[in-house]
C-alpha positions as CSV (number, residue, x, y, z in Angstrom):
1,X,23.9,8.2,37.0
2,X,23.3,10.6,34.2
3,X,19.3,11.1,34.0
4,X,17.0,13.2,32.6
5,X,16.3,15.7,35.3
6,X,14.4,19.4,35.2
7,X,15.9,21.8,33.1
8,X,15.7,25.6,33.8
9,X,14.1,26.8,30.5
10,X,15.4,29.7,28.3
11,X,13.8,33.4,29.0
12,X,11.3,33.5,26.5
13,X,12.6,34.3,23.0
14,X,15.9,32.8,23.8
15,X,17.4,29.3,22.8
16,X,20.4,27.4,23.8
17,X,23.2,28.4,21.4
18,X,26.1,28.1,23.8
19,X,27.3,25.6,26.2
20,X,30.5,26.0,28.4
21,X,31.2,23.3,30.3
22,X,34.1,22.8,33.1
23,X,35.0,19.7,35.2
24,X,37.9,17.5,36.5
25,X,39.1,14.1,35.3
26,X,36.6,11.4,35.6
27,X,37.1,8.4,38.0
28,X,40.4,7.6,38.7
29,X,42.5,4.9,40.6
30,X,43.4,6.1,44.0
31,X,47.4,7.6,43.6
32,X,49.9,5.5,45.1
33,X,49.6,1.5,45.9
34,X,49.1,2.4,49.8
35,X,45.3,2.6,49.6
36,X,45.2,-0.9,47.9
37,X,47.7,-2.9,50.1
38,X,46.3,-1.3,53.4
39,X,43.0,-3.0,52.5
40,X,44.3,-6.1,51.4
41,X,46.5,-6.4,54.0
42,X,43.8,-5.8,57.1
43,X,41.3,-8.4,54.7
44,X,44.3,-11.1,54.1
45,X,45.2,-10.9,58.2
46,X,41.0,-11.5,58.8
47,X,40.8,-14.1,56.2
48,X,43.7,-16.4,57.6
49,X,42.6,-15.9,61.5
50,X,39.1,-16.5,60.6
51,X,37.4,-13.6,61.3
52,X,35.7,-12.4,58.1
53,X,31.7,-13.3,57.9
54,X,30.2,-14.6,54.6
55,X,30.0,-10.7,53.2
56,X,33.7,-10.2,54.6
57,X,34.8,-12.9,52.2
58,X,32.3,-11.8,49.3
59,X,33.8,-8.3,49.7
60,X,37.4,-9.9,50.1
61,X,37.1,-11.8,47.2
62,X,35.6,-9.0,44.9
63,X,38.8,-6.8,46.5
64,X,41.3,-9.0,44.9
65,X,39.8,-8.4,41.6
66,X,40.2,-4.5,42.1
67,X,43.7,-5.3,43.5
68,X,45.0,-6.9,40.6
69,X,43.3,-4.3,38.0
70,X,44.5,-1.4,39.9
71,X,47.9,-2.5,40.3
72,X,50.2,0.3,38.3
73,X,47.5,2.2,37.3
74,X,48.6,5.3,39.8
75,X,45.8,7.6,39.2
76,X,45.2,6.7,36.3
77,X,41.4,7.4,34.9
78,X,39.6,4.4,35.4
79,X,36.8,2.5,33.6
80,X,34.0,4.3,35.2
81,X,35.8,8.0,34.6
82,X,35.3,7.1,30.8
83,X,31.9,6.4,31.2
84,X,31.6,9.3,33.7
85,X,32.7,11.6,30.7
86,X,30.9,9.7,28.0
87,X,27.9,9.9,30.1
88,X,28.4,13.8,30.2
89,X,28.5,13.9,26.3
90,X,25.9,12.1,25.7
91,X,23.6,14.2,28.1
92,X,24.6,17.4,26.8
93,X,23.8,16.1,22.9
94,X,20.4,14.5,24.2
95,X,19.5,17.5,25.9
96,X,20.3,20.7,23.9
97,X,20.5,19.3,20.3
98,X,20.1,22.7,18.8
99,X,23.4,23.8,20.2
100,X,25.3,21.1,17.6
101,X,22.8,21.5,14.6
102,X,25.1,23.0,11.8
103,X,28.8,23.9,11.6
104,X,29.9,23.3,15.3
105,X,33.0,24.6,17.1
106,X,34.8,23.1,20.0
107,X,37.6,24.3,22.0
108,X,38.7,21.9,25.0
109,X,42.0,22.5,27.4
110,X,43.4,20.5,29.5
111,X,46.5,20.2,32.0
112,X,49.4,17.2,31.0
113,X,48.4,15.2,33.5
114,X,47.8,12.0,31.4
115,X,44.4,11.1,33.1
116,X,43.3,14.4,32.4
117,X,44.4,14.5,28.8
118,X,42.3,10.9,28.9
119,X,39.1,12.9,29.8
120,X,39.2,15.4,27.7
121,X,40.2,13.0,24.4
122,X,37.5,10.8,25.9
123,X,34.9,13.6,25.7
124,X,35.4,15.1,22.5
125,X,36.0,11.4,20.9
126,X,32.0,10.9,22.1
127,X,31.5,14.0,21.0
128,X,33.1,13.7,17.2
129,X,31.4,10.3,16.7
130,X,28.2,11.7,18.1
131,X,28.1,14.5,15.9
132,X,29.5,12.5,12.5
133,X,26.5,10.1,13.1
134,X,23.9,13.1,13.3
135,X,25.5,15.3,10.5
C-alpha cells in the first residue's frame, strides 16, 4: 500500500528541490512455468482424490484463474507491478509538489530486460500525464 506516512522534514531553510529515486521492476510473474504447474499439479492430484477442504477448493479454483493469466508471461511485470510503480508516482507528486512546480527535468535508466523497460515507461508515463494535468 502506498500511504501517507511521517516524513522527515527539511533542515530549516531548506526545501525539497531534488528527488533521486532507485528501485527494481515492479511485480512480476514468477520466471519459468515450474512454479505454476508444481501448484496445479499437487492442487489437481488433491482435488480428484478428494482431499482439498472448502478453502482448498476456493484457493484451487482462484489458482486456475492465475494459471491461465500467467501462462507465457515468463517474468513478465504483472498487473500489480504497474500499479506498484504508478503507486510510486503518484506518492512522490502528492508528497513533494514543489519539486515538479516549473520547467522539470527527468532522466530515467534502465537495463533491456523488457519488464524493466515496462517499469520505467510505466513511471514516467504517470509521471508525464501527472505533470501535463498540473502545468
Amino acid at each position: 500500500e502506498f500511504g501517507d506516512g511521517p516524513l522527515t522534514p527539511a533542515p530549516k531553510g531548506y526545501k525539497p528541490v531534488y528527488i533521486s529515486y532507485y528501485s527494481r521492476h515492479g511485480a512480476r510473474y514468477a520466471s519459468g512455468s515450474d512454479p505454476y504447474e508444481t501448484v496445479h499439479k499437487v492442487l489437481e492430484k488433491a482435488h480428484s482424490e478428494g482431499q482439498l477442504t472448502a478453502m482448498g477448493e476456493d484457493f484451487r479454483s482462484y489458482f486456475e484463474r492465475v494459471f491461465e493469466d500467467a501462462d507465457g508471461k515468463d517474468g513478465d511485470l504483472s498487473p500489480l507491478g504497474f500499479k506498484h510503480v504508478r503507486g510510486t508516482a503518484r506518492t512522490m507528486y502528492r508528497r513533494f509538489p514543489g519539486v515538479f512546480k516549473g520547467k522539470t527535468k527527468a532522466v530515467a535508466l534502465a537495463t533491456r530486460v523488457p519488464r524493466v523497460m515496462l517499469t520505467m515507461n510505466s513511471f514516467m508515463d504517470y509521471s508525464f500525464i501527472v505533470y501535463q494535468w498540473q502545468n
